[in-house]
C-alpha atoms as a printed R data frame, in Angstrom:
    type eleno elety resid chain resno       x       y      z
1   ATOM     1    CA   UNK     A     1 -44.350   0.182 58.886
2   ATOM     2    CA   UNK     A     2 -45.878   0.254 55.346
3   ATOM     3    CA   UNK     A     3 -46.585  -2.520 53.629
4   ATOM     4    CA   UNK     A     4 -43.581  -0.915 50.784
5   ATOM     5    CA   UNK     A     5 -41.092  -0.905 53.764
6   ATOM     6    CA   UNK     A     6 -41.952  -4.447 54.594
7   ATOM     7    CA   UNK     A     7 -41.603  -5.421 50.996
8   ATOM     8    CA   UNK     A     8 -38.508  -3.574 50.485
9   ATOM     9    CA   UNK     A     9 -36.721  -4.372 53.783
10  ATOM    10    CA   UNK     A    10 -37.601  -8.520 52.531
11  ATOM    11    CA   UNK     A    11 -35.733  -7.943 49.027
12  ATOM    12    CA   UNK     A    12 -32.766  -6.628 50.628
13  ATOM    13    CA   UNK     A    13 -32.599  -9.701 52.771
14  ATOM    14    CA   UNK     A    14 -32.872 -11.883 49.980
15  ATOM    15    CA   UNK     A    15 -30.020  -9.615 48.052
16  ATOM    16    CA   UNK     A    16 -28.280 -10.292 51.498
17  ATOM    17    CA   UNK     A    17 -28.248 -14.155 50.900
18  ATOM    18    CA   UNK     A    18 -27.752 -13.825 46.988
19  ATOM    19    CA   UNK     A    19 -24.399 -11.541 47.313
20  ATOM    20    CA   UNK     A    20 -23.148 -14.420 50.368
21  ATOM    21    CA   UNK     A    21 -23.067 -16.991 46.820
22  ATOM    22    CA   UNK     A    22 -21.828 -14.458 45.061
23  ATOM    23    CA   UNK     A    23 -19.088 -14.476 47.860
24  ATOM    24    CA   UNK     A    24 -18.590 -17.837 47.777
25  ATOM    25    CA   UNK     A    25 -18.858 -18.251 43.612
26  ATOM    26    CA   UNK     A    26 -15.745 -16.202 43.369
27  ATOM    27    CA   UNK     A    27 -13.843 -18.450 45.423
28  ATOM    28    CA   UNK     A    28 -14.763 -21.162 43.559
29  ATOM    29    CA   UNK     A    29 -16.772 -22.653 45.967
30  ATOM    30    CA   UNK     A    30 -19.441 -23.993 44.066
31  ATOM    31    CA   UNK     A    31 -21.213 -26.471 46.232
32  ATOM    32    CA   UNK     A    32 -21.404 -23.176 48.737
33  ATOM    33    CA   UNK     A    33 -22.363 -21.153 46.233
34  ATOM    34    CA   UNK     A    34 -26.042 -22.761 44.977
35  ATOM    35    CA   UNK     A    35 -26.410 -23.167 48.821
36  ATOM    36    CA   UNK     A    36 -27.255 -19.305 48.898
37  ATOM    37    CA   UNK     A    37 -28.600 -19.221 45.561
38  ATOM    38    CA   UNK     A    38 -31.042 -21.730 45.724
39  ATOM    39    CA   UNK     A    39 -32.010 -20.041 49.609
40  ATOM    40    CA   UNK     A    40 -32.567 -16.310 47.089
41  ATOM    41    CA   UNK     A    41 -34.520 -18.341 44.663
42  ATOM    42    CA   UNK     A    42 -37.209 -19.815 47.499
43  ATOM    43    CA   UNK     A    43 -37.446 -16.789 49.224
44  ATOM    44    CA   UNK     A    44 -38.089 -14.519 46.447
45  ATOM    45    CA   UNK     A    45 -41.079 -16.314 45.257
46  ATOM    46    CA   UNK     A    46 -42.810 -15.287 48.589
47  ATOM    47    CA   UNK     A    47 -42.932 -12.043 47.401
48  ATOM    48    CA   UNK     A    48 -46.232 -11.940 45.643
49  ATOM    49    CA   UNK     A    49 -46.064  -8.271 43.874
50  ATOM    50    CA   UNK     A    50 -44.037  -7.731 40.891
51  ATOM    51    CA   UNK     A    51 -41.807  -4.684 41.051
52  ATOM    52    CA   UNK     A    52 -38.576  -3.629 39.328
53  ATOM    53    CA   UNK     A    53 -36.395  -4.252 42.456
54  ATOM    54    CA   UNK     A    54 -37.493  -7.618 42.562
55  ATOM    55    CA   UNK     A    55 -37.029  -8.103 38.959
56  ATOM    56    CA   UNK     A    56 -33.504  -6.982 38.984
57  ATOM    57    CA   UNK     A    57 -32.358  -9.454 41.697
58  ATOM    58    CA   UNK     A    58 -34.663 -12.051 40.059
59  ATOM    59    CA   UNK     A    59 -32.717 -11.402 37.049
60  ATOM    60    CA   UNK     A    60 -28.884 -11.822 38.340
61  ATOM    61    CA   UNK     A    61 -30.076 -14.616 40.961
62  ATOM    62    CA   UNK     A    62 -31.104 -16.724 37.731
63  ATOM    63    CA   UNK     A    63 -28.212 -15.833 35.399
64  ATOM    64    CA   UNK     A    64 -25.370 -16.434 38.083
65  ATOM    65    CA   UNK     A    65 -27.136 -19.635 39.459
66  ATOM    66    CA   UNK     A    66 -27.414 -20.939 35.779
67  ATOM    67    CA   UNK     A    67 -23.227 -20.165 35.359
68  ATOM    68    CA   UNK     A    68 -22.572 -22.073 38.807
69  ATOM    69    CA   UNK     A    69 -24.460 -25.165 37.420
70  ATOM    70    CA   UNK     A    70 -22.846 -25.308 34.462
71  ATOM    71    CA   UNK     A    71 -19.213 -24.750 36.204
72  ATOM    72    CA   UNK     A    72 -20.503 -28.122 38.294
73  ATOM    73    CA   UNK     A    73 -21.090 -30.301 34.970
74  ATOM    74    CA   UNK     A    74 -24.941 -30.165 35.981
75  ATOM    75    CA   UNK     A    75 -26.548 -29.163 32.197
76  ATOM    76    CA   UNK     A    76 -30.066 -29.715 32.702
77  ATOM    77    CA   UNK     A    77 -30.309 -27.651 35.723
78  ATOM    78    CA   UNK     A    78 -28.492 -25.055 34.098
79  ATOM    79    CA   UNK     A    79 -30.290 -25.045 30.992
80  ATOM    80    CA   UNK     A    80 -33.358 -24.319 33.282
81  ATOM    81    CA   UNK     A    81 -32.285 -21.204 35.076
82  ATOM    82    CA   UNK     A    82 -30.701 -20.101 31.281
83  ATOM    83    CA   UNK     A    83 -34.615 -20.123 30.250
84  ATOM    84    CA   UNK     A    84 -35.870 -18.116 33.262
85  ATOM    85    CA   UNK     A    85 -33.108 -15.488 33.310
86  ATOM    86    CA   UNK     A    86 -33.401 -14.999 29.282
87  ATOM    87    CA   UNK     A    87 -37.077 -14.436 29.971
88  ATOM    88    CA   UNK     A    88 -36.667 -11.741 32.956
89  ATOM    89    CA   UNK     A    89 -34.185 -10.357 30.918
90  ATOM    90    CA   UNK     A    90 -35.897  -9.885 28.222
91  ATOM    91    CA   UNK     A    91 -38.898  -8.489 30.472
92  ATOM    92    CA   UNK     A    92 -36.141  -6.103 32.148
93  ATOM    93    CA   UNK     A    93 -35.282  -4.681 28.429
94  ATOM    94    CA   UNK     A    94 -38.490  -4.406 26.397
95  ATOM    95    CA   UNK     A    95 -40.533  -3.417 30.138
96  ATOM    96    CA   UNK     A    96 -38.132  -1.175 32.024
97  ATOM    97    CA   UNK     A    97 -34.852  -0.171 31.212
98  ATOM    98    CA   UNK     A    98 -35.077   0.774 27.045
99  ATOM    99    CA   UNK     A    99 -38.316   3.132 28.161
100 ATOM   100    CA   UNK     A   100 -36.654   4.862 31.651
101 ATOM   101    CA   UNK     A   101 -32.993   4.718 30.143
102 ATOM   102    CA   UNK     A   102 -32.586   5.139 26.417
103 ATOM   103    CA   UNK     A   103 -30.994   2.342 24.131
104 ATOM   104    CA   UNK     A   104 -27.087   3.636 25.134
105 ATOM   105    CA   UNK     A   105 -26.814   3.459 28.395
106 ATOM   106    CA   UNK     A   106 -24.607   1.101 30.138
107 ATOM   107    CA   UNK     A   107 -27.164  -0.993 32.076
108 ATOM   108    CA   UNK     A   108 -28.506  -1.230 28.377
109 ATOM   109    CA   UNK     A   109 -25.149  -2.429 27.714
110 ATOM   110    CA   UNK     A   110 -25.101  -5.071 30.623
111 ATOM   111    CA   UNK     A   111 -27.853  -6.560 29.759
112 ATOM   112    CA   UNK     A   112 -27.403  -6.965 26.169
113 ATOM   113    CA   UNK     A   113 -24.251  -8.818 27.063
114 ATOM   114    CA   UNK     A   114 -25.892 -10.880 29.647
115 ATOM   115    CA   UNK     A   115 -28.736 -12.208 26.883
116 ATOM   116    CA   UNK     A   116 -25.801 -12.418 24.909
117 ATOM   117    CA   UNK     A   117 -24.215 -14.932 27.106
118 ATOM   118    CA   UNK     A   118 -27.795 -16.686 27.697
119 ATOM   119    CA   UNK     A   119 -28.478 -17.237 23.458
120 ATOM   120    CA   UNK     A   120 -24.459 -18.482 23.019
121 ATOM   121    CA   UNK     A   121 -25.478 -21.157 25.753
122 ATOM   122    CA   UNK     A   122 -28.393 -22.118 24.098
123 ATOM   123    CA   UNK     A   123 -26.289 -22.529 20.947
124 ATOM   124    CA   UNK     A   124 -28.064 -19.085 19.078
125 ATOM   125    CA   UNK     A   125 -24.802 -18.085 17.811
126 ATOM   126    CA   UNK     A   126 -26.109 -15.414 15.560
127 ATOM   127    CA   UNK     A   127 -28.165 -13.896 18.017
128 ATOM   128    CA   UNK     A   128 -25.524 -14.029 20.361
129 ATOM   129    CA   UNK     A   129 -22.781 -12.014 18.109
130 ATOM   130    CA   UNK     A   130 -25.511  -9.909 17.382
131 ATOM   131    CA   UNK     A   131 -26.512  -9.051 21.341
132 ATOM   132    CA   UNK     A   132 -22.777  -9.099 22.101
133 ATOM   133    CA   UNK     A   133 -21.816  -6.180 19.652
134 ATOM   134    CA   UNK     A   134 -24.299  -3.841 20.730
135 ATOM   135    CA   UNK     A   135 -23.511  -3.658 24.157
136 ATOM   136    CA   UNK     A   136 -19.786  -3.655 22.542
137 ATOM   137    CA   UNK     A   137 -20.386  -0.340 21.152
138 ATOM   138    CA   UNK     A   138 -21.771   1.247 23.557
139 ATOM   139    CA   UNK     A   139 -19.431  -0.007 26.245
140 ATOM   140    CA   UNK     A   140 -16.140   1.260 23.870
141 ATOM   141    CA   UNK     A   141 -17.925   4.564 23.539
142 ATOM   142    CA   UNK     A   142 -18.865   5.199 27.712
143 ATOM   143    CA   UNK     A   143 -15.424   3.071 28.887
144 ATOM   144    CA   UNK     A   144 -13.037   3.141 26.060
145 ATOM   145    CA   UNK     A   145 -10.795   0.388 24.970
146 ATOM   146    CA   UNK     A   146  -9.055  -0.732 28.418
147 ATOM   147    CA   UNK     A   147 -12.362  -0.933 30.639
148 ATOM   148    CA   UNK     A   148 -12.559  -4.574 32.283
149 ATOM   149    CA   UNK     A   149 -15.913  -5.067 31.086
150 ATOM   150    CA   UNK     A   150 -14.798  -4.406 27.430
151 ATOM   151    CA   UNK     A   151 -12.490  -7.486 28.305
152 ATOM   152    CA   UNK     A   152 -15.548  -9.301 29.229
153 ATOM   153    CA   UNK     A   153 -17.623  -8.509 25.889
154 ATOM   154    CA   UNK     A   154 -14.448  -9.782 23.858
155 ATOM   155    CA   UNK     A   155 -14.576 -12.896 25.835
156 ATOM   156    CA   UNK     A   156 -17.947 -13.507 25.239
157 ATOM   157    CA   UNK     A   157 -17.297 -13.064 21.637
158 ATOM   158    CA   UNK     A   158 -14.019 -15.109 21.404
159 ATOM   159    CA   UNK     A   159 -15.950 -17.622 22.419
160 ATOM   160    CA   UNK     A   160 -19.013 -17.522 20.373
161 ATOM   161    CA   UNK     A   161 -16.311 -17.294 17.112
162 ATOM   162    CA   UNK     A   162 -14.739 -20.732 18.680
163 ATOM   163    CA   UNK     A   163 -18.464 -22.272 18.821
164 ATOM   164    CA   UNK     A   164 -18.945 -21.471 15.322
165 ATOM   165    CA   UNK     A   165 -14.950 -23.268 14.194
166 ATOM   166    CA   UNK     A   166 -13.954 -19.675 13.306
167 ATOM   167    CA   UNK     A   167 -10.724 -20.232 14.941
168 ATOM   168    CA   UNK     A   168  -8.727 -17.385 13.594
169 ATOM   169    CA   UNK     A   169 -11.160 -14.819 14.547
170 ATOM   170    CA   UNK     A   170 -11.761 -15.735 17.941
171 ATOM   171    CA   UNK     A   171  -8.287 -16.279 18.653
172 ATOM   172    CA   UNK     A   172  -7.911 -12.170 17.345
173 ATOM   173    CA   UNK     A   173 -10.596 -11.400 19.936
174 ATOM   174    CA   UNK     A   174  -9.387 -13.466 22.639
175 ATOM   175    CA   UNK     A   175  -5.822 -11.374 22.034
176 ATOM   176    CA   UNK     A   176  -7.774  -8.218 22.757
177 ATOM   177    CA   UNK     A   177  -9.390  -9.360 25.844
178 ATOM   178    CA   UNK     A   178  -5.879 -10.811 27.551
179 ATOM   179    CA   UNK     A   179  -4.412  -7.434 26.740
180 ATOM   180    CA   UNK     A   180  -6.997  -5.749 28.424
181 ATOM   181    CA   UNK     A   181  -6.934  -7.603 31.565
182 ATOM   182    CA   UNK     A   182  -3.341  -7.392 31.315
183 ATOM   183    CA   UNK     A   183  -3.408  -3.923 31.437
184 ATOM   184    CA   UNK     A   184  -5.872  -3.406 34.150
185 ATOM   185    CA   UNK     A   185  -5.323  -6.804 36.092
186 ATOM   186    CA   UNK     A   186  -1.679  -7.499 35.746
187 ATOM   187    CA   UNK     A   187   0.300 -10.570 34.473
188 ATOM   188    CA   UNK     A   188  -0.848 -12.991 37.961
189 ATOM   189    CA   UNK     A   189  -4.693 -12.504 38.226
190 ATOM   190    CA   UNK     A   190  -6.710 -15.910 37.827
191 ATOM   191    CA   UNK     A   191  -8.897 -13.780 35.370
192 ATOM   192    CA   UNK     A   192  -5.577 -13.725 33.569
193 ATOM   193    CA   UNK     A   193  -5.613 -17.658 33.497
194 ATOM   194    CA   UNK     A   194  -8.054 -17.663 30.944
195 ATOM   195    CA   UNK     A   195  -5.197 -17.756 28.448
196 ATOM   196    CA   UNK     A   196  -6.509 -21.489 28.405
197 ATOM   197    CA   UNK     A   197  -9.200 -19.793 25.688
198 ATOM   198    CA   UNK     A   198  -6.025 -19.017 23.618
199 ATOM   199    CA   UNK     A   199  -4.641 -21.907 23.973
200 ATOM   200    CA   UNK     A   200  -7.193 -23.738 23.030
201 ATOM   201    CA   UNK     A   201  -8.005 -22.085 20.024
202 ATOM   202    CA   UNK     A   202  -3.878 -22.707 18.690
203 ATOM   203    CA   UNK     A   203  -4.941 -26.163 19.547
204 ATOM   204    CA   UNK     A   204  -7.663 -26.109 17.207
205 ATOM   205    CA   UNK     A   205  -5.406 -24.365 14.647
206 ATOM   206    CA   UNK     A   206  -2.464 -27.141 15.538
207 ATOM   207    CA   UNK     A   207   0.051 -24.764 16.573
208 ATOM   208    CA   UNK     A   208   0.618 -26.701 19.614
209 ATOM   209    CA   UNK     A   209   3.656 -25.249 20.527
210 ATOM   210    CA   UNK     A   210   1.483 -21.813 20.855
211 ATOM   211    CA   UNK     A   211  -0.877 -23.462 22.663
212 ATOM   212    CA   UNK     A   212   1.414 -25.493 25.628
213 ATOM   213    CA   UNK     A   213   3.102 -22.102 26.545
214 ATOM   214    CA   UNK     A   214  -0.576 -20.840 26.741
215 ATOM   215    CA   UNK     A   215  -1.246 -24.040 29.318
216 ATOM   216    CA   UNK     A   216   1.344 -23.193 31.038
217 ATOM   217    CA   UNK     A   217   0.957 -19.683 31.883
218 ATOM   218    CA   UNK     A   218  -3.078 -21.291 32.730
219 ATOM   219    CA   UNK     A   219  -1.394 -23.501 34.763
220 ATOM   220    CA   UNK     A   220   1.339 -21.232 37.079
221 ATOM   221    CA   UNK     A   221  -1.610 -18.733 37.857
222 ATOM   222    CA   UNK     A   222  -4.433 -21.261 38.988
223 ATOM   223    CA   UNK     A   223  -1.743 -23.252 41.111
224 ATOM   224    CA   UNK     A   224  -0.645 -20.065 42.352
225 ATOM   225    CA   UNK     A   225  -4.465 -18.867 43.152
226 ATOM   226    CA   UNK     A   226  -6.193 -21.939 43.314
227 ATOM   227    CA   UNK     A   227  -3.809 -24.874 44.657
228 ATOM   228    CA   UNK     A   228  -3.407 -28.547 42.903
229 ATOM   229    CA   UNK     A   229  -6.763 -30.180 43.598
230 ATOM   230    CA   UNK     A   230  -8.545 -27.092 42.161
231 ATOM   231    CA   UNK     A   231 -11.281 -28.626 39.190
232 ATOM   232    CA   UNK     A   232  -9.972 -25.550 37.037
233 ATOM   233    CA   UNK     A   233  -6.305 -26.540 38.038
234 ATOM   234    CA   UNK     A   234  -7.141 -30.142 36.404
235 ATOM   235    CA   UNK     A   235  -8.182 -28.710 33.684
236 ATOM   236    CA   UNK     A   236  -4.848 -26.846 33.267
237 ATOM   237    CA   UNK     A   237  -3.240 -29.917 33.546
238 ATOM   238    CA   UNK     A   238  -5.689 -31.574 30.931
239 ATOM   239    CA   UNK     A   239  -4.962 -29.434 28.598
240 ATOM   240    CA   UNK     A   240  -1.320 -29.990 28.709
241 ATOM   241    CA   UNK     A   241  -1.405 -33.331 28.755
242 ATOM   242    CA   UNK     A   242  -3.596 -33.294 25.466
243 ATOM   243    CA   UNK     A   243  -0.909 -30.949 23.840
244 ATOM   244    CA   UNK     A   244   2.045 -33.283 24.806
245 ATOM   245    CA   UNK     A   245   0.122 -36.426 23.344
246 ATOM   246    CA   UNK     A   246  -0.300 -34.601 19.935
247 ATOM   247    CA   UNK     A   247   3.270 -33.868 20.034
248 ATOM   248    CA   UNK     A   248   4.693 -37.345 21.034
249 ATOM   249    CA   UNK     A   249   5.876 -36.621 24.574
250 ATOM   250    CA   UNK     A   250   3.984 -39.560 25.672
251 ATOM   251    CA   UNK     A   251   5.548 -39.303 29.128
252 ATOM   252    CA   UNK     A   252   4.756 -36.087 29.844
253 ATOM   253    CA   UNK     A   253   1.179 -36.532 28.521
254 ATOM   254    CA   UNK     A   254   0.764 -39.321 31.096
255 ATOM   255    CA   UNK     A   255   2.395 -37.426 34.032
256 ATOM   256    CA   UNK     A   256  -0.168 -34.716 33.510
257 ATOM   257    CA   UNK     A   257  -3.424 -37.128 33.158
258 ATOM   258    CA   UNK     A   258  -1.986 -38.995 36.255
259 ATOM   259    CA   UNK     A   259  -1.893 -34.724 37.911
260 ATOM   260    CA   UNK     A   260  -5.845 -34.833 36.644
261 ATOM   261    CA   UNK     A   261  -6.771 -37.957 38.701
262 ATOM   262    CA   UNK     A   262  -4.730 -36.897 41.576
């Protein structure tokens, strides 16, 4: 066996370990999760030689393990693997993929959404919008309107929008995302429980009324998915609790914080 068979058959064990957290990171099993992760990330740097199948995993090892450290609350650490996966990203675009693929191809697209996410972390807002409309347009014109991914890009957007106290607009954006995922996803999915984005935007815009039936729509689809003593769950029931308070219903606000600490 060459020494390029040896190489290759070693990434694809690594890819092996990194899609087992991927497993586990859509179950919500985070502790699981950087278990694997943090296995991809040792391994890999045993690989002495640079090459674009290393780069790749490289690349969505760093990015997803930075997302699962911020889902556990653990900034610094997250911050950290931010840094390292905007940098192979960045490598990925300026070094590979613009030359071999042209700046409209989807991958393109991908990864301009990914440094996207990476600059809105790091609180680059402009940069972020910026990154997240480009792989917008060329997502609409490959997928059209009702592709999950466009859902995705809107997200990221929303979000950004919220970030900068442009409440209005990202609530607009956030609309077209839900409607998306509604449309491909159905009413039930937990993606769909990230109406908590909408509500929290009324929030901000004191419509609380808007934003409670938002909660509770968060709410029903996380206990149905997720179960009570979920962290995203509490949240849900955070979130209420804060919109009751605002409204007076002091007893329901406490019979929701008392659901948090459950």
């Amino acid at each position: 066996m060459d020494d390029q068979s040896i190489k290759s058959t070693t990434l694809d064990e690594i890819k092996s370990v990194y899609e087992t957290g991927v497993k586990f990171d859509k179950k919500s099993y985070y502790e699981r999760t950087l278990f694997y992760y943090q296995q991809a990330a040792t391994q890999i740097q045993s690989i002495q030689e640079s090459s674009e199948s290393r780069l790749y995993l490289e690349y969505d090892l760093y990015f997803d393990m930075a997302n699962c450290y911020l889902k556990e609350n653990e900034l610094m650490k997250a911050s950290l693997r931010r840094e390292i996966a905007d940098i192979l990203s960045k490598k990925l675009l300026d070094e590979i993929k613009l030359e071999q693929l042209g700046d409209d191809h989807l991958e393109i697209a991908t990864l301009y959404g990914n440094i996207g996410l990476v600059y809105s972390k790091q609180g680059k807002y402009d940069e972020a919008l910026s990154m997240y409309n480009k792989s917008l347009k060329i997502k609409l014109a490959h997928l059209g309107n009702n592709h999950p991914s466009i859902a995705t890009v809107y997200n990221g957007i929303g979000l950004v929008y919220y970030y900068l106290g442009k409440y209005d607009d990202a609530l607009s954006v956030y609309k077209e995302s839900l409607k998306v995922e509604q449309a491909q996803l159905g009413d039930n999915h937990p993606r769909i429980a990230t109406t908590c984005n909408i509500g929290l935007t009324y929030y901000k815009l004191d419509n609380f009324n808007d934003a409670l039936s938002m909660y509770k729509k968060s709410v029903r689809i996380r206990l149905a998915t997720l179960g009570e003593n979920h962290p995203d769950t509490a949240l849900s029931f955070r979130n209420q609790a804060q919109v009751n308070y605002q409204q007076s219903n002091y007893r329901q606000a406490i019979s929701f914080y008392q659901k948090v600490h459950q």
